[in-house]
N, C-alpha and C positions, 0 to 999 in steps of 0.2 A: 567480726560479724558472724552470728548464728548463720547454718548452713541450713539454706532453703532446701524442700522437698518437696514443691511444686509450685508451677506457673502461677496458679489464683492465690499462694501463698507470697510469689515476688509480686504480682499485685498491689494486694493487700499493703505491703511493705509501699511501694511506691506512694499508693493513694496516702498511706499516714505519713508518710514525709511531705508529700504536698500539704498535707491540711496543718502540718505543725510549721511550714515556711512558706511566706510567699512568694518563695522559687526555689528552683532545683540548682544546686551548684553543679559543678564538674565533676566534683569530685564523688558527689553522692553517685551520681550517674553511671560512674567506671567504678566505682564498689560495685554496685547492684550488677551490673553486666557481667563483674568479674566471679559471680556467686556463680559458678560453673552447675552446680547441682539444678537450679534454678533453668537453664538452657539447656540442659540436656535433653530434656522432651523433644528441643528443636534442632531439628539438622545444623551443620554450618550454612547449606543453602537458603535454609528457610529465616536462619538470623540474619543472613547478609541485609537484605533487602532495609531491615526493618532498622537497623542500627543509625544508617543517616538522619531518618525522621526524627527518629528520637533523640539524636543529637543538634539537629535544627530545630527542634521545639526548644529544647533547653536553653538554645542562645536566644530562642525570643521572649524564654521565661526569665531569663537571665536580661534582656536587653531593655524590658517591657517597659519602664522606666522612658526610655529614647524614642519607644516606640511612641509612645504617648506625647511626647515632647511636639510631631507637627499633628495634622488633621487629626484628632482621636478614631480610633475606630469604633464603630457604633451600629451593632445590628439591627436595630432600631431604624438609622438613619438608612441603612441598604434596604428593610422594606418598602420606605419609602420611596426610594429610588428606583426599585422594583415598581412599585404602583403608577408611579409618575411612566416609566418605561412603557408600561403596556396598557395606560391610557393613549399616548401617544401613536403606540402599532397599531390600538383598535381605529385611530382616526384617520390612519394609512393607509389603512384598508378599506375604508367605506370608499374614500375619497379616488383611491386607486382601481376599484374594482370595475367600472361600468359595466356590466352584466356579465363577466369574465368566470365570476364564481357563482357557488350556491347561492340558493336568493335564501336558503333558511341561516345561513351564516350572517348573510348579512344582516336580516331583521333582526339577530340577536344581538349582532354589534349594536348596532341602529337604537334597542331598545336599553342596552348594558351604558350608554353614552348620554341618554335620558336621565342617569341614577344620580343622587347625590353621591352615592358612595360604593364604591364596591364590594362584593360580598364573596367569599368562595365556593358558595355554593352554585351561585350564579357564574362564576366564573370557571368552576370546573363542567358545567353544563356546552362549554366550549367544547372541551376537546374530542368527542367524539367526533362534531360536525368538523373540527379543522382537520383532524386526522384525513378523514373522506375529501376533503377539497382539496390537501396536499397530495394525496393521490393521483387524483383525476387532473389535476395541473401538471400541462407537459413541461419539458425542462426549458423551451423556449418560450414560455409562458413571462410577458414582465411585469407579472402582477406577483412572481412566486416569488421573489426574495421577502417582500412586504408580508406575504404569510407566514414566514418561515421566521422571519423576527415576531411575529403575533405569537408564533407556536411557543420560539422560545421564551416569552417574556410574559407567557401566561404560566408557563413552568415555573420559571423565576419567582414569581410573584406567589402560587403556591404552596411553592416550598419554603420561602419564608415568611407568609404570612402563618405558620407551623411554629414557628419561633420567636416569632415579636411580642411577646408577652413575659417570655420567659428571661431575654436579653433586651434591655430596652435601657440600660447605660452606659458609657464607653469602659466604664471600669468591669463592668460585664465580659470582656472579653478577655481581659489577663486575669480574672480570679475566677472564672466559671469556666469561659470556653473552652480557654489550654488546656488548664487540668481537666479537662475532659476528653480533650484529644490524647492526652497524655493515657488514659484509663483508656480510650478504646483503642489506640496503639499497642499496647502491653495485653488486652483482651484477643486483639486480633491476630499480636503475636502466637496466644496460647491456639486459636482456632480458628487457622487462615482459611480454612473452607466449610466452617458455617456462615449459615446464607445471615440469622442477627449482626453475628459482627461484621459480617461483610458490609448489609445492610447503616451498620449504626455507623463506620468508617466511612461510607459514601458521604452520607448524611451531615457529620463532621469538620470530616474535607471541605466538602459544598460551603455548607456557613462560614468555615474561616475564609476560605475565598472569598465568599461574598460581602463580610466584612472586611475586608483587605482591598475590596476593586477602588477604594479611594484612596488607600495610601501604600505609595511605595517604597516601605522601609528597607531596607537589605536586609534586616534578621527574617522579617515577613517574607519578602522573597525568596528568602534560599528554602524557609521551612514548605514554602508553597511547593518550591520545585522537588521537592524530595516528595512530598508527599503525594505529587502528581508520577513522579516515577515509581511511588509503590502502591497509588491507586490505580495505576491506567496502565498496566502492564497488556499485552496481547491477550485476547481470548480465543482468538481464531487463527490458527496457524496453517499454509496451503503451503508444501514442499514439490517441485515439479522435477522429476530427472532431467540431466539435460539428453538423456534418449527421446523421452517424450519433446520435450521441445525440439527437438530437431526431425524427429517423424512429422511432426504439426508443421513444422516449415516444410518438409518434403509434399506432402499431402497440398497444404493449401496455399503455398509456394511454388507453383511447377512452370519454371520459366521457359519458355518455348524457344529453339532456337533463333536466330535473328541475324539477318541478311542486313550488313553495312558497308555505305559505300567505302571507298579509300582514293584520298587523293593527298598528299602525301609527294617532299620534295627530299629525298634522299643523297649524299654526295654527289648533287649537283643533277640528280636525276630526279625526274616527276615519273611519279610513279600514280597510276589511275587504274581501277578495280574494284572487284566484292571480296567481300569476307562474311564470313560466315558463322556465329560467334556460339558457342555451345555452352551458358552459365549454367553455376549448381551452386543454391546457397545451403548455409551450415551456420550454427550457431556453437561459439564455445562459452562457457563458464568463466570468469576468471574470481576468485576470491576476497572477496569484500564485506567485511560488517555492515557495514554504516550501509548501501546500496546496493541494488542489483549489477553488477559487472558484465558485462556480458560484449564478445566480441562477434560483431557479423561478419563471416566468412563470402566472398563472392571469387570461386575459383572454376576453371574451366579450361574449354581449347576453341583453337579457330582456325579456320583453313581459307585460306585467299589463292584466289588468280588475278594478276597482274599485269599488266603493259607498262614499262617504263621508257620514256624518250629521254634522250642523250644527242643530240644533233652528233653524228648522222646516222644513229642508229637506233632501232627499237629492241627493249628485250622483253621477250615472253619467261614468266617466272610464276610459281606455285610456292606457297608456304603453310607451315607448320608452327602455331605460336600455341605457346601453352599460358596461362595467367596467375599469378594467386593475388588476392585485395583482400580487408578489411577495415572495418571503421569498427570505432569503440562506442558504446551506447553505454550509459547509466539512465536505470529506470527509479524513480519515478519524475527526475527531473526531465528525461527524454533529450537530452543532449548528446551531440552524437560527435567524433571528431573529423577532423576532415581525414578522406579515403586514401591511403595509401599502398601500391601495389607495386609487382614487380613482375616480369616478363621475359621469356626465355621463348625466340623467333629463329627458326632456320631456315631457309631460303632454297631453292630447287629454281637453278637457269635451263629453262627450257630450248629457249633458240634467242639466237641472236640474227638481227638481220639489218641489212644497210638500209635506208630510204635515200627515196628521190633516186639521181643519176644513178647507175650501178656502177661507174667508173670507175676501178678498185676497190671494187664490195669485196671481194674475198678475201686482200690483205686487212684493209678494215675493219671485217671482221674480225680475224683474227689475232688484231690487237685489242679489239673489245672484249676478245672474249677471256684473254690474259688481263685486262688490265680488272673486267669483272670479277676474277676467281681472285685475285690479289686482295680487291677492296670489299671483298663479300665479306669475312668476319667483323670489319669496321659496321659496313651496311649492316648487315644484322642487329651487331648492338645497337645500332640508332634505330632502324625496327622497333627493336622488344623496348628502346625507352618512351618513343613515342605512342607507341601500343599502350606501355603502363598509363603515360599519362590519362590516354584516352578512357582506358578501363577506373583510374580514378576517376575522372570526370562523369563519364555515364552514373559509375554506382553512386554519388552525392547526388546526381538530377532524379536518380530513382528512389532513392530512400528517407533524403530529408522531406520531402511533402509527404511521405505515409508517418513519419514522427511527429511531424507537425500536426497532421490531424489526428495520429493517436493521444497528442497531449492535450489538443483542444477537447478531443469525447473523455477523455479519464478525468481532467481537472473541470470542465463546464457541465457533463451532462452526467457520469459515473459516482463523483464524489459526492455532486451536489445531488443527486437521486437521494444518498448515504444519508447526508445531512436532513435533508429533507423527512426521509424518517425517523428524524432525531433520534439515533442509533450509533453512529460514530464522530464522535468527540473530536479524537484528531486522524490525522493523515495516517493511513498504512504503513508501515515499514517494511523497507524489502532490505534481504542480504542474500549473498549468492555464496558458495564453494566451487570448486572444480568440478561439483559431480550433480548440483540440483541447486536451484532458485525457489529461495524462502520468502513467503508476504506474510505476514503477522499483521492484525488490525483490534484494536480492543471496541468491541462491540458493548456500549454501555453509556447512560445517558450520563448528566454532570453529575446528578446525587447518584450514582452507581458506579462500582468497581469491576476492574478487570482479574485477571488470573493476579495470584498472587506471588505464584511459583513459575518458572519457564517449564514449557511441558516435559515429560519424560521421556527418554529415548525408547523407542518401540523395539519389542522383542522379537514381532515377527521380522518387522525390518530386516533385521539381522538376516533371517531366513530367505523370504520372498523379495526381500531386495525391490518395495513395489518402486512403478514412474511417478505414484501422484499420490500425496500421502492428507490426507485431510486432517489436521488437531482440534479439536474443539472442547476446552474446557467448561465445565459445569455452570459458568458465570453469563455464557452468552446463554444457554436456555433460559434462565430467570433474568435477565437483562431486556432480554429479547422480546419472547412469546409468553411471558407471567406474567410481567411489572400490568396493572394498571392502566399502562399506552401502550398496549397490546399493538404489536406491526404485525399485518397480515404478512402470514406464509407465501401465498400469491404473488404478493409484491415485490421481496426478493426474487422470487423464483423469475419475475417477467425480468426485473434487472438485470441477473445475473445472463439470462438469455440477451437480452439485447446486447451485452457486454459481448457476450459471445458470439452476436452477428457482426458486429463490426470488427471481427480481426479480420485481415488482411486472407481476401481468399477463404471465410468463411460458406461461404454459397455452392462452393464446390469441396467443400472439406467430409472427409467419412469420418474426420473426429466430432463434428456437430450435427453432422444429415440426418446420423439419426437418433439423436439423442431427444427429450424432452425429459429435462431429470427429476423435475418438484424437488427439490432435492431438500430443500426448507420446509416443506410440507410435513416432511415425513418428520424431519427434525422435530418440526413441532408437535407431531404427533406424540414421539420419546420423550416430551417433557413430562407429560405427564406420569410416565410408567415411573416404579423404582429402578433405584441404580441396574439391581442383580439383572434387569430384564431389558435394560436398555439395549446393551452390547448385542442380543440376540435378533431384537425385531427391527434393529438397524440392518443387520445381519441379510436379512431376509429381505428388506424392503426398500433399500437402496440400489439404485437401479447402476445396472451394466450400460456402458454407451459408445455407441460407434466403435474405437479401435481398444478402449478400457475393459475390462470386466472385475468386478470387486473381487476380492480374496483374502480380505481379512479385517475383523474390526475388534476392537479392543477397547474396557474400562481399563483405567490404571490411575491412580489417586486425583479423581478427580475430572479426569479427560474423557473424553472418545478419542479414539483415534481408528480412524477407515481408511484402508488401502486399497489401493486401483494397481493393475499393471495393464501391459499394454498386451492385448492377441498376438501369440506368435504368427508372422506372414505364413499361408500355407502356400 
């Protein structure tokens, strides 16, 4: 085979072997890949990604035949199912609303449900008014999921009333669609961050899926799943040190000592007192892909005085127990393990003394107080194991109900906020290392993609070594604050705040008191500038807070990336 000398030339080559077969073999496919000349424009990073898709389309161009075999798939037939859909949500809504919502939302419904037929002009005259109603509805609102299916199935029906003209028979989708996904695959190979083919791959993606929600073939499936892991990659990546995390738990974390009784049955001795308990929690890291890792530390001392009975004798006694515990957490599931600890107690005999009669208290004692110093290192070890127990059991009554409610706010009223501004597709992903905790989220509706690339390692990094590292690729600005269903700035910024009143000890925290950061404001502000000027008046306009102050921010192929470190204590 002639050696290729650019992208739009393999192309070229691709499209004329689709229009002269009606499908791609195997073999074509590992020729064409193997034209080295051809991919050298693209990194190995930048080919990895794209190489599955385009071998899962193959097996559905190759399979298309089987495919066809149960339900045909039929764009055609998904508008319909679209329209059928969001007739439906509009009648959810009238019906659900009782004065709950806008009353100009509803006369629209009201009069949209009058129509013989639907039209998109009238049906794009929605989304302003629903945008403003999914705002103003609080997260415990149960009129919000009914709107939130209206939002999306007004989208739905949008987007592919776009398309019903152009696919409207099942054979339409193995001789038009593919090879079309095939062409803007190899487009978006050549220029993964122009915003057309980013654009025209959303767009793509979107219709095969939407042709595909009725049948579930496995070549259709795998080609979906790939194509969703090289659409929906992160756009917004948050790196936290774990110094930072652990100043935040110091700060809005500050356990105060704590007076607990003891009563407590020792080799045969009842032993009744206070202790006096001094905790200090910590968070470690531990290393995980797939999840955030993380171990909570609860270590400390305690100091007791005691009275123990022994017929016929009482002993006065002072000790010194030291603790270490933790439990294992994985976030975003919020599961936590049960608490495990260990205990090291030494004991100090103050006096021993006979009760009742004193009739030979003296030898009495005396052998109390040998047969004491004999069984004291037994007694101790059962101390520090009883201690442990106790110190597991406290830290599970203390930290599983703040898990519990941290999973109820992040999956009921955090995510669903997300959703709500039809903004985040799927679930955040988090991964930790030994030294900072990463949350990655692809910000972007169903017809929109995410980063294409994983972000690049930062330079200052290196340097400034910041606690709190913010990524944000080029795809969440035009995802975001351009497309069309513009989300107000505001409205992240009120989320992200609320997010951050409810952690644990935020009311008295100096990493929140004094912050108010608009932080998305300004964001959106930067959309608009060029690239060259972004980096600068992010520079300048993103705010220092509480115990952070900014110190560095950076363009690099496609990113921002803004670094925080933390105020050294004076």
């Amino acid at each position: 085979m002639q050696r290729l000398v650019s992208l739009p030339i393999f192309a070229a080559l691709v499209l004329t072997t689709l229009a002269s077969k009606s499908h791609l073999l195997a073999g074509d496919l590992d020729e064409l890949l193997r034209t080295d000349v051809a991919w050298t424009a693209l990194s190995e990073e930048e080919k990895r990604p794209i190489v599955p898709a385009l071998k899962a389309l193959l097996c559905a161009e190759h399979g298309r035949c089987s495919v066809l075999d149960g339900p045909p798939l039929n764009p055609a037939r998904a508008y319909h199912d679209a329209e059928k859909e969001l007739v439906n949500s509009m009648k959810a809504v009238v019906e659900s609303v009782g004065g709950q919502s806008g009353q100009a939302l509803v006369d629209s419904l009201v009069h949209l449900q009058s129509q013989a037929s639907l039209n998109s002009r009238d049906i794009e005259s929605l989304r302003p008014q629903l945008a403003k109603t999914l705002i103003e509805l609080s997260a415990e609102a149960p009129i919000l999921q009914t709107h939130i299916k209206l939002a999306n199935a007004v989208e739905s029906f949008l987007f592919l009333e776009r398309y019903k003209e152009e696919y409207r028979t099942e054979a339409d989708f193995s001789d038009k669609l593919l090879p079309k996904l095939q062409k803007t695959l190899i487009d978006y190979a050549a220029a993964p961050r122009g915003e057309p083919e980013r654009e025209n791959l959303g767009n793509v993606f979107r219709l095969v899926e939407a042709c595909s929600a009725s049948d579930r073939t496995v070549n259709i499936d795998g080609l979906l799943t790939e194509l969703r892991k090289l659409c929906k990659r992160p756009n917004l990546w948050l790196f936290i040190s774990d110094d930072l995390i652990n100043a935040f738990v110091d700060s809005a974390v500050n356990l105060p000592p704590e007076t607990q009784s003891v009563d407590e049955c020792i080799l045969g001795t009842s032993i009744q007192g206070t202790a006096i308990v001094y905790p200090a929690v910590g968070i470690v890291l531990r290393e995980n892909p797939s999840y955030a890792a993380l171990t909570v530390k609860l270590d400390g001392n305690a100091t007791s005085n005691t009275i123990g009975y022994q017929k016929p004798v009482r002993i006065l006694a002072t000790g010194q127990s030291s603790f270490w515990s933790n439990k294992c957490l994985d976030i975003p599931n919020f599961v936590t393990s049960p608490a495990s600890a260990s205990a090291c107690t030494d004991t100090v005999i103050c006096s021993i003394q006979k009760v009742g009669r004193q009739c030979l208290s003296r030898l009495i004692e005396r052998i109390a107080w040998k047969r004491a110093l004999q069984q004291k290192p037994q007694a101790d070890l059962v101390a520090s194991r009883k201690f442990a127990r106790r110190v597991e059991t406290s830290f599970d009554e203390r930290l599983d109900p703040l898990m519990a409610k941290a999973k109820k706010f992040y999956f009921e009223r955090f995510l669903y906020a997300l959703r709500r501004l039809q903004i985040l597709p799927t679930d955040p992903s988090f991964s930790s290392t030994t030294k900072a905790l990463g949350i990655g989220a692809t910000f972007a509706k169903r017809d929109q993609v995410g980063s294409f690339l994983t972000p690049p390692a930062s330079v200052a990094a290196l340097e400034t070594k910041p606690d709190l590292t913010v990524k944000i690729h080029d795809s969440f600005f035009w995802n975001t604050f351009e497309s069309e269903r513009k989300v107000p700035a505001d409205a992240l910024d009120k989320l992200v705040d609320e997010f951050l009143s409810n952690l644990p000890g935020s009311s008295d925290s100096a990493f929140i008191a004094d912050s108010n950061p608009q932080f998305f404001k300004v964001i959106a502000e930067a959309v608009l500038m060029p690239n060259s000027q972004r980096a600068g008046f992010l520079q300048e306009n993103l705010p220092s807070s509480g115990k952070l102050t900014l110190v560095d921010v950076e363009y690099r192929d496609s990113w921002v990336i803004v670094h925080w470190k933390m105020v050294p204590e004076e």
